[in-house]
ZADO-1210 file (C-alpha; in nm, 4 decimals, padded with zeros to 6 digits):
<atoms>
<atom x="-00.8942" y="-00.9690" z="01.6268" code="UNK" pos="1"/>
<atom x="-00.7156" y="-00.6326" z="01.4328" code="UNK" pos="2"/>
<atom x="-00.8115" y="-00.5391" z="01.1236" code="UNK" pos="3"/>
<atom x="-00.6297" y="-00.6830" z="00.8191" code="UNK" pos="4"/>
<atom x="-00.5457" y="-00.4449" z="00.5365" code="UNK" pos="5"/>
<atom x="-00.4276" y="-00.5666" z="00.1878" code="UNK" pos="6"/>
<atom x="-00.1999" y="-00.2696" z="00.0297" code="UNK" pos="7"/>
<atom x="00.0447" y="-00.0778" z="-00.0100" code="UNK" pos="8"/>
<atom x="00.2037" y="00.1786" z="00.2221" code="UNK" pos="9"/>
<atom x="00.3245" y="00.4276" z="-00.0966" code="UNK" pos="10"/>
<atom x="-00.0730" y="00.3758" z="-00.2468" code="UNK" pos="11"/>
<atom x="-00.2499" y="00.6711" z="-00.2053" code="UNK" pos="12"/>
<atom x="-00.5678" y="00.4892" z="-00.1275" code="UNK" pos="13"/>
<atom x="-00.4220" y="00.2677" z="00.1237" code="UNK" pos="14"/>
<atom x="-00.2814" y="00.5708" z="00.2557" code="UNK" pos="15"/>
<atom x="-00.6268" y="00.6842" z="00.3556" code="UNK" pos="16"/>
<atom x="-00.6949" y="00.4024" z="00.5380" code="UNK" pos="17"/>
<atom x="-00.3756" y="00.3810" z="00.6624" code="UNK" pos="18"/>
<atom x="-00.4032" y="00.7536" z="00.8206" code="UNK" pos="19"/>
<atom x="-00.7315" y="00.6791" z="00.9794" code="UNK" pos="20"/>
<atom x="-00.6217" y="00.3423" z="01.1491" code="UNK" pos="21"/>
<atom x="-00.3479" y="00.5698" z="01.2850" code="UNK" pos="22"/>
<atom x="-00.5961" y="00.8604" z="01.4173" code="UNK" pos="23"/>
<atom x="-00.7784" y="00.5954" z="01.6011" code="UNK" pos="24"/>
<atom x="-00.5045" y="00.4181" z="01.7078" code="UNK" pos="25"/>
<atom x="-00.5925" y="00.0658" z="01.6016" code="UNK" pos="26"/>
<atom x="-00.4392" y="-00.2717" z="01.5902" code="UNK" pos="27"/>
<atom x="-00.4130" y="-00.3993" z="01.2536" code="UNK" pos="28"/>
<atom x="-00.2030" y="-00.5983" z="00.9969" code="UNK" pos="29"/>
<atom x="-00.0960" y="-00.4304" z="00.6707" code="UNK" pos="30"/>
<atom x="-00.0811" y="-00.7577" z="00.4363" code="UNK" pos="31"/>
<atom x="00.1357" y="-00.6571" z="00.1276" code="UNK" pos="32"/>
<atom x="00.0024" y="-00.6825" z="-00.2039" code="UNK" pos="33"/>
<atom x="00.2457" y="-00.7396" z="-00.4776" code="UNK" pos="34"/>
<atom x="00.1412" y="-00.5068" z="-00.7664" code="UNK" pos="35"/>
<atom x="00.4356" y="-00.5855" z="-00.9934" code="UNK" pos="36"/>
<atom x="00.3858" y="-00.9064" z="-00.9999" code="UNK" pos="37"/>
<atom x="-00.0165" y="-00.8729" z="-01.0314" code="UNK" pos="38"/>
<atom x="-00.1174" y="-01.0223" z="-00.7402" code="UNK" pos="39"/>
<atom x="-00.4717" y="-00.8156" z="-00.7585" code="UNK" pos="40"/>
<atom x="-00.5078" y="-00.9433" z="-01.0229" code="UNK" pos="41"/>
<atom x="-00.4878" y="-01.3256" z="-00.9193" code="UNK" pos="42"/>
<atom x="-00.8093" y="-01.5070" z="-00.7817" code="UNK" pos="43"/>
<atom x="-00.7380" y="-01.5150" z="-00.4225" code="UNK" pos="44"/>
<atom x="-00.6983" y="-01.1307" z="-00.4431" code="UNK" pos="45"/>
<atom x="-01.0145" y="-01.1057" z="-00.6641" code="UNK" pos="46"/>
<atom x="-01.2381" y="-01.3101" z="-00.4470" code="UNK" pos="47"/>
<atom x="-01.1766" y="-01.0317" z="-00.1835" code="UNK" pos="48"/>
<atom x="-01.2162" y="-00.7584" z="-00.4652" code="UNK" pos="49"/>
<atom x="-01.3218" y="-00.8101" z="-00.8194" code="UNK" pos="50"/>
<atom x="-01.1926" y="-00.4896" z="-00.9121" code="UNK" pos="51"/>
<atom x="-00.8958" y="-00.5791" z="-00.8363" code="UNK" pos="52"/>
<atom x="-00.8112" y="-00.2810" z="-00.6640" code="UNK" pos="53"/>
<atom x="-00.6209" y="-00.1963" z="-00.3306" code="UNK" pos="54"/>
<atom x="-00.6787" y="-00.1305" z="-00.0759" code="UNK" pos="55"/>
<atom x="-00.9177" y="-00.4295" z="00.0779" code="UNK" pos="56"/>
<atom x="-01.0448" y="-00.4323" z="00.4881" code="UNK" pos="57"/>
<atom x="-01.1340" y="-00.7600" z="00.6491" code="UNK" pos="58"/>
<atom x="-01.2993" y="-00.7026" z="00.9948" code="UNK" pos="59"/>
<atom x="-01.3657" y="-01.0704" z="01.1041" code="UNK" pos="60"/>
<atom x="-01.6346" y="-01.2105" z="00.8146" code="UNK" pos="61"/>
<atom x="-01.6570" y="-00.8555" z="00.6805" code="UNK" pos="62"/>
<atom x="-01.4914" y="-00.7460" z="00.3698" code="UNK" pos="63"/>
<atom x="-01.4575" y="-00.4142" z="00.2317" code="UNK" pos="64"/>
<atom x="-01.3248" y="-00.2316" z="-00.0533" code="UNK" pos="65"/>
<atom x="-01.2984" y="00.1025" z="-00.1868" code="UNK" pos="66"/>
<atom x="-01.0495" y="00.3433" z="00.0401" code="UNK" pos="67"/>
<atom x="-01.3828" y="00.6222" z="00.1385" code="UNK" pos="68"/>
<atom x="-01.5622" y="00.3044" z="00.2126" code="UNK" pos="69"/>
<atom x="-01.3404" y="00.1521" z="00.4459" code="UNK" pos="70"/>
<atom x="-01.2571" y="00.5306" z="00.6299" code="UNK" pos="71"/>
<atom x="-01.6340" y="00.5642" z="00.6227" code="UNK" pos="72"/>
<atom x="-01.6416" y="00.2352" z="00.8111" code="UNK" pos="73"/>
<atom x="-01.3663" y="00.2547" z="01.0713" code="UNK" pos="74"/>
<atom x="-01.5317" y="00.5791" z="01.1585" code="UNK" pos="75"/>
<atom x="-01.8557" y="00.4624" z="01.2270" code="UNK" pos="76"/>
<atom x="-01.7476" y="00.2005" z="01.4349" code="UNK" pos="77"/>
<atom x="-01.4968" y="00.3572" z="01.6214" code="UNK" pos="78"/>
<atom x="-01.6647" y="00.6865" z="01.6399" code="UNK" pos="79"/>
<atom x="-01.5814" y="00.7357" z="02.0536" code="UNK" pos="80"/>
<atom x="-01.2146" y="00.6468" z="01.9912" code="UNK" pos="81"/>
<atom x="-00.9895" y="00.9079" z="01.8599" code="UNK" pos="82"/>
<atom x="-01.0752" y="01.2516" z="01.6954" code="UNK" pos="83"/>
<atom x="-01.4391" y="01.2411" z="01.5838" code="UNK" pos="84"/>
<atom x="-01.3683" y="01.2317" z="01.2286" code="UNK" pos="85"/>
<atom x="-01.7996" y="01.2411" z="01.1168" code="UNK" pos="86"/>
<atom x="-01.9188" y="01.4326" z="01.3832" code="UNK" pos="87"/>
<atom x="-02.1779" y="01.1967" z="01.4638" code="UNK" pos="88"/>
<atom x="-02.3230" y="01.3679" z="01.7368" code="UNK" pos="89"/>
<atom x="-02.4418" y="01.6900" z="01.5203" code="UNK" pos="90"/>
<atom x="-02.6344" y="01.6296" z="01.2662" code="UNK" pos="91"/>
<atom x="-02.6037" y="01.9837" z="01.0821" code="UNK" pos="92"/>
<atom x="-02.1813" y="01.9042" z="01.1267" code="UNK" pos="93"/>
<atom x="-02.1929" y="01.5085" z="00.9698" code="UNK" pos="94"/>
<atom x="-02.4070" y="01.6560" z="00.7209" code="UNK" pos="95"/>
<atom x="-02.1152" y="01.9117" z="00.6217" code="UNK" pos="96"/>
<atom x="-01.8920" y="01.6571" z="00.6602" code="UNK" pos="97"/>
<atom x="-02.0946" y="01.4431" z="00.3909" code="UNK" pos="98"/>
<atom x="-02.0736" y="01.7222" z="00.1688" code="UNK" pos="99"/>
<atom x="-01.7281" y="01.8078" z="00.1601" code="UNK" pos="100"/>
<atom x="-01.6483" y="01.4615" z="00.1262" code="UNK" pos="101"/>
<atom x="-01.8311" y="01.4238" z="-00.1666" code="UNK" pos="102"/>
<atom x="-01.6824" y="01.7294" z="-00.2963" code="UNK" pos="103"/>
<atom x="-01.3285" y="01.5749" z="-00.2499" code="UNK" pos="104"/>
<atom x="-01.4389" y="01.2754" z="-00.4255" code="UNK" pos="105"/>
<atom x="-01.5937" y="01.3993" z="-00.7144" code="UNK" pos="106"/>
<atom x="-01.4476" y="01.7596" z="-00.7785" code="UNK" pos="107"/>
<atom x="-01.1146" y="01.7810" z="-00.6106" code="UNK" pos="108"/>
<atom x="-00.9917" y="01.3845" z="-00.7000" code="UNK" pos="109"/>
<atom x="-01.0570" y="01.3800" z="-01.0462" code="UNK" pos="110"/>
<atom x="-00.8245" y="01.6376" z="-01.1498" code="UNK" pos="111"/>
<atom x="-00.5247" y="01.6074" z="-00.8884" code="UNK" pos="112"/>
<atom x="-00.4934" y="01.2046" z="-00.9284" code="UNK" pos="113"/>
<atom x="-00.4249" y="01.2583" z="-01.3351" code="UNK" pos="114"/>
<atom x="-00.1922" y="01.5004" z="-01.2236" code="UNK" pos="115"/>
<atom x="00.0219" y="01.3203" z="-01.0188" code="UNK" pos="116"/>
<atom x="-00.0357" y="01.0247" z="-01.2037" code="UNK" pos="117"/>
<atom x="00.0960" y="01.1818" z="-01.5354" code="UNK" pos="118"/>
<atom x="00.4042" y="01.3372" z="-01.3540" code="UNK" pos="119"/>
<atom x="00.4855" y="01.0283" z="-01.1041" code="UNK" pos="120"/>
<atom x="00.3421" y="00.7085" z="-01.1622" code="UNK" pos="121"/>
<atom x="00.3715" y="00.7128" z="-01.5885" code="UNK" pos="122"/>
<atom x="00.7409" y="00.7249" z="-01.5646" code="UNK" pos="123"/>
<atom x="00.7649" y="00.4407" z="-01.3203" code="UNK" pos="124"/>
<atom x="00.6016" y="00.2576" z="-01.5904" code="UNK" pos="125"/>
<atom x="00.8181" y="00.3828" z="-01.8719" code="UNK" pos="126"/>
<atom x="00.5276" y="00.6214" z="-02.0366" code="UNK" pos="127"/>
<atom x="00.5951" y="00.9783" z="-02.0951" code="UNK" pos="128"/>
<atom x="00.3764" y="01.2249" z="-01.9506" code="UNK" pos="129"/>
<atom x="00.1357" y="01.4039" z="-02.1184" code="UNK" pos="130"/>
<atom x="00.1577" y="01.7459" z="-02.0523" code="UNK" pos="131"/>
<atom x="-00.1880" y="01.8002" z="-02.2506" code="UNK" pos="132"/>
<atom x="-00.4105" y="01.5962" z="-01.9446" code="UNK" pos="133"/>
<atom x="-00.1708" y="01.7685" z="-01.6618" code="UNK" pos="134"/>
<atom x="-00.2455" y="02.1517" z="-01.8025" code="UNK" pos="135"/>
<atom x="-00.6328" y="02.0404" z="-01.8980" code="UNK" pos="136"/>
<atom x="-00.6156" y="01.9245" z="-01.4563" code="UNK" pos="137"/>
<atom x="-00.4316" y="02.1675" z="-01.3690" code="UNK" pos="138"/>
<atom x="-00.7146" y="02.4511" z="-01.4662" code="UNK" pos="139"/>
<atom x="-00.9537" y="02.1821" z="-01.3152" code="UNK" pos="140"/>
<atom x="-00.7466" y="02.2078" z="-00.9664" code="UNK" pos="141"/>
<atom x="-00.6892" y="02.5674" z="-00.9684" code="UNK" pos="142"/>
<atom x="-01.0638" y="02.6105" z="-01.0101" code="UNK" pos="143"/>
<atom x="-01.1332" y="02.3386" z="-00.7324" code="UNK" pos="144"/>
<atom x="-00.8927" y="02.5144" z="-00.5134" code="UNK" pos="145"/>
<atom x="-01.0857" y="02.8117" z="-00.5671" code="UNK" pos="146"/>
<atom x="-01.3755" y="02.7125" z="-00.4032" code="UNK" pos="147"/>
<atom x="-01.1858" y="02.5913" z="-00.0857" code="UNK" pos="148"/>
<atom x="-00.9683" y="02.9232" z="-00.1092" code="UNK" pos="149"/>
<atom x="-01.3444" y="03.1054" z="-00.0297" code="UNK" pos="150"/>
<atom x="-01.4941" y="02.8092" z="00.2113" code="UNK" pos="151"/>
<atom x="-01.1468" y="02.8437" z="00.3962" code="UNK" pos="152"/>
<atom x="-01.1990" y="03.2030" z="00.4798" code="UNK" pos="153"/>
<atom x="-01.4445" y="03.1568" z="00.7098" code="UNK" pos="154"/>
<atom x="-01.4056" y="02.8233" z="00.8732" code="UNK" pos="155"/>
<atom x="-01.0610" y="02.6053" z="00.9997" code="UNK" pos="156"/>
<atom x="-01.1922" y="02.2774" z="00.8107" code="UNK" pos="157"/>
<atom x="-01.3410" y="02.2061" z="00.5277" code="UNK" pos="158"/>
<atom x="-01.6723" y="02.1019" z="00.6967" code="UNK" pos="159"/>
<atom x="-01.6213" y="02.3457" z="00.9980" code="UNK" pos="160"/>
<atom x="-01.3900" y="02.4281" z="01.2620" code="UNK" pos="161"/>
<atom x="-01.3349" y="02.0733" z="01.3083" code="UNK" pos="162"/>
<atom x="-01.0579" y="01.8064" z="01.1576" code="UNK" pos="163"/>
<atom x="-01.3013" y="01.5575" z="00.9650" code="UNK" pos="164"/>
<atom x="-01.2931" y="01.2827" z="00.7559" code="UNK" pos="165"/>
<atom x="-01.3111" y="01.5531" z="00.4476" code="UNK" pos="166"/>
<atom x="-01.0213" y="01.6701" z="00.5238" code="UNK" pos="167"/>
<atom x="-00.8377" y="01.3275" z="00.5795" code="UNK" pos="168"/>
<atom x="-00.9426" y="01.1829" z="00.2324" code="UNK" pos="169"/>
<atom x="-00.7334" y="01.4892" z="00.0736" code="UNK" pos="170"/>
<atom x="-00.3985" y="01.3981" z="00.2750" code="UNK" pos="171"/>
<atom x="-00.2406" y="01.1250" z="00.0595" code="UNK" pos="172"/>
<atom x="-00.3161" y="01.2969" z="-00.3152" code="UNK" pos="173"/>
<atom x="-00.1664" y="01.6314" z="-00.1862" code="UNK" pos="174"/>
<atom x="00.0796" y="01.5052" z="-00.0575" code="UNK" pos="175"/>
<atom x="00.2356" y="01.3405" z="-00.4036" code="UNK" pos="176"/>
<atom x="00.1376" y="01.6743" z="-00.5263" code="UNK" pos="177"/>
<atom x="00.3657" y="01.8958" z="-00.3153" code="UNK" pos="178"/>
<atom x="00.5851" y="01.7663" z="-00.4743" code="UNK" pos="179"/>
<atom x="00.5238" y="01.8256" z="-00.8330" code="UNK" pos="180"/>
<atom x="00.6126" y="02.1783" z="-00.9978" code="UNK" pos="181"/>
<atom x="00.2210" y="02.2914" z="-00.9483" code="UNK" pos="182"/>
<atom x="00.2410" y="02.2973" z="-00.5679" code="UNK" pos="183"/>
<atom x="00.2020" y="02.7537" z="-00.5774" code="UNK" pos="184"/>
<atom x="-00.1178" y="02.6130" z="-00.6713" code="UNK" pos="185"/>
<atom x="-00.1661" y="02.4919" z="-00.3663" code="UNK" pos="186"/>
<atom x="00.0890" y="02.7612" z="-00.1707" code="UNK" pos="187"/>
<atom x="-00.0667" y="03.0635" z="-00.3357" code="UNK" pos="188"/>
<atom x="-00.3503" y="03.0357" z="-00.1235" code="UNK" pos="189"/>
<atom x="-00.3011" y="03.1813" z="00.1897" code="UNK" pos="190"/>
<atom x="-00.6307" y="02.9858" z="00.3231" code="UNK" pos="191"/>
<atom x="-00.5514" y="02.6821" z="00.1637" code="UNK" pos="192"/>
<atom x="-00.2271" y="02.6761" z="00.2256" code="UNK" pos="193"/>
<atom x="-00.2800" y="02.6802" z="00.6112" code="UNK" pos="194"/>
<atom x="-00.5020" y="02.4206" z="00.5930" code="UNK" pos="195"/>
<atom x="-00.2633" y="02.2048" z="00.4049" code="UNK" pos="196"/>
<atom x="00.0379" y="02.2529" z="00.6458" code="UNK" pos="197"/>
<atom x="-00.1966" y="02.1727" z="00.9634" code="UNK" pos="198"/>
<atom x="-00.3399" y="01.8561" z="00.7990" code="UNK" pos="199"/>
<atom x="-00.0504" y="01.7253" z="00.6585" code="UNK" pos="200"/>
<atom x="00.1054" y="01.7972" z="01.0369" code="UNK" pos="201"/>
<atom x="-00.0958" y="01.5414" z="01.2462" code="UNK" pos="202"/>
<atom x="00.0815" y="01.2716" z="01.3442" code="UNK" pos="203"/>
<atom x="-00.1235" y="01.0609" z="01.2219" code="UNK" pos="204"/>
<atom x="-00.0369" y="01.1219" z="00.8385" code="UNK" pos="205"/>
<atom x="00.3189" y="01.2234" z="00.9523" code="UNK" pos="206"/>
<atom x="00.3715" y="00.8212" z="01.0126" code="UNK" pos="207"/>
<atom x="00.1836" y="00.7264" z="00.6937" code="UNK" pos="208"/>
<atom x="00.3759" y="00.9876" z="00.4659" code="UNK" pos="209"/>
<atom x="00.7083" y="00.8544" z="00.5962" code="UNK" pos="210"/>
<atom x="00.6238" y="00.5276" z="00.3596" code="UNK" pos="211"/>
<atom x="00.4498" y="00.7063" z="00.0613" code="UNK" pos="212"/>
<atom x="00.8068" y="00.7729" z="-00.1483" code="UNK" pos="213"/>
<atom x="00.6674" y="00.7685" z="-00.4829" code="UNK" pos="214"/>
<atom x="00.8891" y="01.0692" z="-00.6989" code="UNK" pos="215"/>
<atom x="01.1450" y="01.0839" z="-00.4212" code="UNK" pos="216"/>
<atom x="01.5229" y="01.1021" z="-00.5512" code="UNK" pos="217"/>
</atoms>
């Protein structure tokens, strides 16, 4: 039976999931959820999520949600298939891996999603931007990207000299905010930079960034 996602292709979150499915090369079935006309929000969807959130995984009986869940998940349990995205054979490695995807999560996420929020997804709505929470983010970012500027000196990866599942996680945020006017934030980091550009290269995020259009013109 393939996995059965409920999202959106342009959603950052489903993104994630979307970009892992593709480094393992899985079967599955992206099921559409219509956020316009609040579908999450409707009991069916709810009864799969009571956040009311995309995306949402069902694996036979099993349902998950929360995007670093679900990639969590699918790399567990197809851990021999594919690029070894948790390194689950090295304990010292998935333990780096652990940390820099916590990092992501509660460091680097925070400050880029208000970002591109403000700048993509308010407008959609019909709300102005507020420049006051981009500028207050972007000094959060810069400082962020500060730290990986210095971990990036002396490994490939964030976790090591190894493509990981800390490293995935960052792909779909980024890549809304390359293009924003902040991305020398990103560019003026030689390290960083570099490890943007060969991320955002595998194939596997080339096919999911093909349907993430958000702030195209």
């Amino acid at each position: 039976m393939a996995l059965k996602l409920h999202g959106l292709p342009l959603s950052t979150c489903t993104g994630r999931v979307l970009t892992i499915f593709h480094e393992k090369n899985l079967d599955f079935e992206l099921v559409p959820v219509n956020l316009p006309a609040g579908e999450h929000k409707q009991p069916a969807f709810l009864a799969k999520n009571p956040f009311g959130q995309i995306p949402v995984l069902e694996d036979g009986d099993l349902t998950l949600f929360e995007s670093r869940a679900i990639t969590a998940y699918v790399a567990e349990k197809f851990k021999d298939t594919g690029a070894d995205l948790i390194r689950h054979n090295n304990l010292k490695e998935a333990a780096l891996v652990k940390v820099w995807t916590e990092a992501e999560s509660q460091n680097f996420n925070p400050a880029i999603s208000a970002i591109v929020f403000q700048h993509l997804v308010a407008p959609i709505y019909g709300m102005t931007p507020d420049q006051g929470v981009i500028d207050a983010n972007l000094e959060k970012l810069a400082k962020v990207l500060d730290v990986y500027e210095a971990r990036l000196t002396s490994t490939k990866y964030l976790a090591g000299d190894f493509y990981s599942l800390a490293d995935l996680n960052h792909l779909p945020y980024t890549h809304y905010f390359m293009k924003t006017p902040w991305a020398s934030l990103v560019n003026e980091r030689p390290h960083v930079k570099a490890w943007w550009e060969d991320i955002s290269s595998r194939p596997a995020f080339k096919k999911v960034a093909e349907a993430m259009t958000v702030g195209q013109k």
